[in-house]
N, C-alpha and C positions, 0 to 999 in steps of 0.2 A: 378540572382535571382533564389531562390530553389523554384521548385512548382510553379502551376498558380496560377494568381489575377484576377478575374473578378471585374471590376469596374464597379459602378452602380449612374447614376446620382439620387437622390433621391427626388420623386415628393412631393410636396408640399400636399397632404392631405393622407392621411390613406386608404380611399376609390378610389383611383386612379389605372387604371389600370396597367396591369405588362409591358405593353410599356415604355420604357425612353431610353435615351442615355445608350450603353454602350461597355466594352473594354476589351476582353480575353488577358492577358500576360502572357508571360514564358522566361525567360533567354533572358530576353531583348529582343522579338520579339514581336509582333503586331501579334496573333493570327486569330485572329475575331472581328468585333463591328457590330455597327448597332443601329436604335433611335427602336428597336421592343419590342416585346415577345421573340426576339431568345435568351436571356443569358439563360432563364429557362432550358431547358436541359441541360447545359454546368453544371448549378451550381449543378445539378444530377448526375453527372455523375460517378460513384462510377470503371471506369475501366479504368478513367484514373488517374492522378496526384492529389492528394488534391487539393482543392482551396480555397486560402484565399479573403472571400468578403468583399469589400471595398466600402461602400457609399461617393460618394461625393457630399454637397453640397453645393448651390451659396452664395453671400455676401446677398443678401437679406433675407436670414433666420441664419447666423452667423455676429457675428462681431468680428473682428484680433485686437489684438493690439501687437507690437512687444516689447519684451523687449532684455537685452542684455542677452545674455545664462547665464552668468555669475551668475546673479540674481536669475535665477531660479535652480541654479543645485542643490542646497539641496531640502529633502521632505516638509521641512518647510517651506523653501523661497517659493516652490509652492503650499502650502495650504494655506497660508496667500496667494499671490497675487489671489487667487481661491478666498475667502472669500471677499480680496476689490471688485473685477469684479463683483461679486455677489451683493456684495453691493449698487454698482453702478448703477447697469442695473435696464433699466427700462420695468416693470410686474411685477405680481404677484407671481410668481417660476420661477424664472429665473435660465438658469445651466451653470455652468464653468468648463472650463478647462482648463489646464496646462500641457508646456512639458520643456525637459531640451533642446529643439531647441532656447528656446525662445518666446513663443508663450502664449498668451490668446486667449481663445476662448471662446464669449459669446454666447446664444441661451434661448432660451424658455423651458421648462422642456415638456411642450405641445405638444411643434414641434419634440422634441425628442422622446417622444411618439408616436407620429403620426409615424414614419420614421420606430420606431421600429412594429409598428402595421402593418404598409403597407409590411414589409419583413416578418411578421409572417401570413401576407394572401397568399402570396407569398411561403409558405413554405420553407423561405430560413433564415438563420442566416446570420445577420453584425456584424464581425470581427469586424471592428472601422468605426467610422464615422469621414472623412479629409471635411476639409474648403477648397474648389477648390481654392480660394486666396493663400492655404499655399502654394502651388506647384508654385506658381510664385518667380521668383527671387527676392530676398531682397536685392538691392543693391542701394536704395535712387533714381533710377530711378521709371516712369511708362512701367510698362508691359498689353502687351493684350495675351491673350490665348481663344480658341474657344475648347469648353466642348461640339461637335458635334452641335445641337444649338442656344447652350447657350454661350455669351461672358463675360468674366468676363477680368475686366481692376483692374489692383491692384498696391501700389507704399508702400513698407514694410508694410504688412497688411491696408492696407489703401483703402479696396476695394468695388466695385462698380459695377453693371451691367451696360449693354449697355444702358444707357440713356441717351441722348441728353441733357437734363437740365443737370444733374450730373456733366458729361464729362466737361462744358462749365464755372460748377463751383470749379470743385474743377481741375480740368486737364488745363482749358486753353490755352496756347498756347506751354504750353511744349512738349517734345515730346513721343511719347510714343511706347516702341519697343514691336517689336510681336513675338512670339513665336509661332515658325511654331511646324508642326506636328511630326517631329521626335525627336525636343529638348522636345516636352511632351509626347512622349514615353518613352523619356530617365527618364523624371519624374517618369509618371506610370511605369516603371520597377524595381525602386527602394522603390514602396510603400511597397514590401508585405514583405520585410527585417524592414524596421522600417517607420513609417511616422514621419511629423514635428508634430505633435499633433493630439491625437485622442479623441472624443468627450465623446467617448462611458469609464466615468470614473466616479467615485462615485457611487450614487444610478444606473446610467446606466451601472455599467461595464459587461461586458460581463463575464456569469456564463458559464464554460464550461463544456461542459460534453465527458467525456472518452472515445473515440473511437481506439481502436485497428488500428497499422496498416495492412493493408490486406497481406503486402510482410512481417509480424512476425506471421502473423496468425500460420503458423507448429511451429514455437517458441512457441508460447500459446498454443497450442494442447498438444507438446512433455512436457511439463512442468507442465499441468496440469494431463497429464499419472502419470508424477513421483510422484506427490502429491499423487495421490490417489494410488499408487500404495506402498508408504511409507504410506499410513493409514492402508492399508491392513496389507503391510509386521511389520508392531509394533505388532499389536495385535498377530498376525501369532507366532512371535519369544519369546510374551512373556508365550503365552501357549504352545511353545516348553520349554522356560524355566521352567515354574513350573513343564510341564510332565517329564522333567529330574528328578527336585525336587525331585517330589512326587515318581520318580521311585527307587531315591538312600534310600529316606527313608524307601520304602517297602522292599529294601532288606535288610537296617539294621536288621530290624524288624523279618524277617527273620531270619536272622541270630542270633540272641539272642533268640528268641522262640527256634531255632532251637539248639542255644548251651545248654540251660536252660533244654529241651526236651530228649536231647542227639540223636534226631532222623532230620530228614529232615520235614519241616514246613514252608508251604507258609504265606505271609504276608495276605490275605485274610484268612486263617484258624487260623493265629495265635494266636487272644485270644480266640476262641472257644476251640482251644487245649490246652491251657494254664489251662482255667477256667474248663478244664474235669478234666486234672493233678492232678489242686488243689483239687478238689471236693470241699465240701461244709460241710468239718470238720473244723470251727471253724474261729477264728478272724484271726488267726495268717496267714489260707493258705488262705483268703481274703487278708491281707498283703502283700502276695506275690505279686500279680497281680497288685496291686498299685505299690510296690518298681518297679517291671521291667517297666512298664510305666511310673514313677519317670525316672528311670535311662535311658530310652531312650528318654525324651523330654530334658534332661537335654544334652543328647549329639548330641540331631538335629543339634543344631547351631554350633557345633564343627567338620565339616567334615572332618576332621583328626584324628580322635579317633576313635581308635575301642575295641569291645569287646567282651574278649571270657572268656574259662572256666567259664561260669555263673554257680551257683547251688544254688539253696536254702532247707534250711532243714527244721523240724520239729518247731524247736525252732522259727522261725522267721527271721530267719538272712538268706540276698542275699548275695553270695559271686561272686565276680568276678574281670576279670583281666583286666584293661586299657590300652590300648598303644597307642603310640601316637610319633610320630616324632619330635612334640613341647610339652614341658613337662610344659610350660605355660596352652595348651588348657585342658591338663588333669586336671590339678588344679581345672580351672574353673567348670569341670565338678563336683568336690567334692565340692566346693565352692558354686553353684547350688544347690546340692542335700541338704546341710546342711542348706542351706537358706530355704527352702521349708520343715523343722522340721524333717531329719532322721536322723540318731546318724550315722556317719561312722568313721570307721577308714581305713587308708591307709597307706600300708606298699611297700616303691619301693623295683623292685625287678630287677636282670639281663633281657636287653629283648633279648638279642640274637644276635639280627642285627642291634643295635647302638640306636635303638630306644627307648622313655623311657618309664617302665614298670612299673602299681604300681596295685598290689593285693589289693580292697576293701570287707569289707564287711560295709553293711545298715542294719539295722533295723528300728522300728518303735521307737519313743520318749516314755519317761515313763508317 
């Protein structure tokens, strides 16, 4: 068995105190019991092993009936036999349940309640709620077993506390074997792997909530570093990337003022120096300052093009030279310019170093 199972015999009203029978295990050993208050620390105990809690309780607040596994291994077969048993049972909310051991288990919706109220005064969680009957052997005999105690006599769910009328009517003179206390250790050790049926299903199933484990805790730490250490590092890399951007654009920018100027021209001075050049004779040296911002928004998206011998005259007309490694991107750049309303023409010309070269000039539309 992985992990401890405290078992907890489960007292009959809600308001009962934290004393009852109960059974610390671990890898099939017999830890601790005791009928006290002692489980409550153990079920606290956050430095040793998890624990899973397990309520057991008597036939006189459940009732067994056995079927054949068979019958119940689909989800179906045990929602229908859930709905007859419900059916059947006598009160007002009555609750079922089903396992693929074979097993019905009826109860009260009440007493389910109660059980679950009494663990939540308790400050404690049930994992599942077992029928102490289910832990006795199903083999068409009767069995006894002693739940610290409490006795419970059972013969394939067919079970019954220690009552002298009872015994006399349904037991008789058969006989009935006992189950000493290490063959119901060997029981309780294989509760906390799977039981024969647990109670706690339907409207009661057990909602669980997330707890870490404490031996992954630095796995949760180091993993939550990386998270937030990739929120950081995106934003980081993508204002490196635009400041690349924005650095290669200012030196185009640069460089065209600068060829257009025939003088050296930072990208912050450059239309300040431009707009002095042109002065403020007329449409045409307004024109200008439009074409060369035409012609360099036109070649932002074209990082492979470049441009020199720019000049513009009197007349209106940009003249300048393109090159470019891909004589597609250049295209696009005329392509651009003439979609955006300037008259060009372009003539290729030799570029020297394999690269392709075409001499434009723009103007303004008539």
């Amino acid at each position: 068995m992985v992990g401890r199972a405290l078992l907890l015999w489960l007292p009959g009203r809600a308001d009962a105190p934290a004393a009852c029978p109960w059974w610390e295990v671990a890898d099939g050993r017999l830890l601790a019991h005791g009928t006290d208050s002692g489980w409550l620390p153990r079920s606290a105990d956050r430095a040793r092993e998890p624990v899973t809690t397990i309520g057991l309780v008597g036939p006189a607040d459940v009732r067994l009936e056995a079927r054949d596994p068979d019958d119940l291994a689909s989800a179906q077969a045990r929602t229908a036999a859930r709905l007859q048993a419900e059916d059947k049972a006598l009160g007002a909310d009555p609750h079922a349940a089903t396992s693929t051991a074979g097993w019905i288990a009826t109860t009260d919706a009440a007493r389910m309640q109660g059980w679950l109220d009494w663990a939540t005064v308790q400050d404690v969680a049930l994992d599942r709620i077992v029928p102490a009957a289910a832990l006795l052997p199903r083999d068409g005999d009767w069995h006894e077993a002693r739940f610290g105690p409490h006795k419970v006599i059972a013969k394939d769910g067919l079970a019954m506390p220690d009552d002298p009328a009872l015994m006399a009517a349904l037991v008789g003179d058969d006989f009935v074997h006992s189950l000493d206390n290490e063959a119901l250790l060997d029981r309780f050790a294989n509760l906390e792997d799977g039981v024969p049926i647990d109670l706690r299903q339907g409207r009661f199933a057990r909602v669980r909530r997330w707890k870490p484990d404490p031996k992954r805790l630095r796995e949760f730490a180091i993993l939550v570093g990386l998270i937030l250490l990739a929120a950081i590092a995106i934003p980081v890399a993508k204002a490196l990337k635009w400041d690349a951007e924005a650095g290669a654009l200012d030196r185009e920018t640069a460089a065209i003022a600068t060829a257009a100027l025939g003088r050296p021209v930072t990208a912050e001075a450059a239309e300040a120096e431009l707009r002095t050049a042109l002065g403020s004779g007329g449409a045409a040296r307004a024109d200008a300052t439009q074409m060369i911002a035409s012609l360099l928004a036109a070649m932002q998206p074209e990082v492979g093009v470049e441009a020199g011998m720019i000049d513009w005259n009197a007349s209106g007309t940009l003249s300048a030279r393109l090159v470019s490694a891909d004589s597609a991107a250049v295209n696009r750049v005329l392509l651009t310019l003439q979609q955006r309303g300037w008259i060009v023409t372009a003539n290729p010309v030799a570029g020297g170093d394999g690269r392709a070269a075409v001499d434009l000039t723009m103007r303004g539309g008539a």
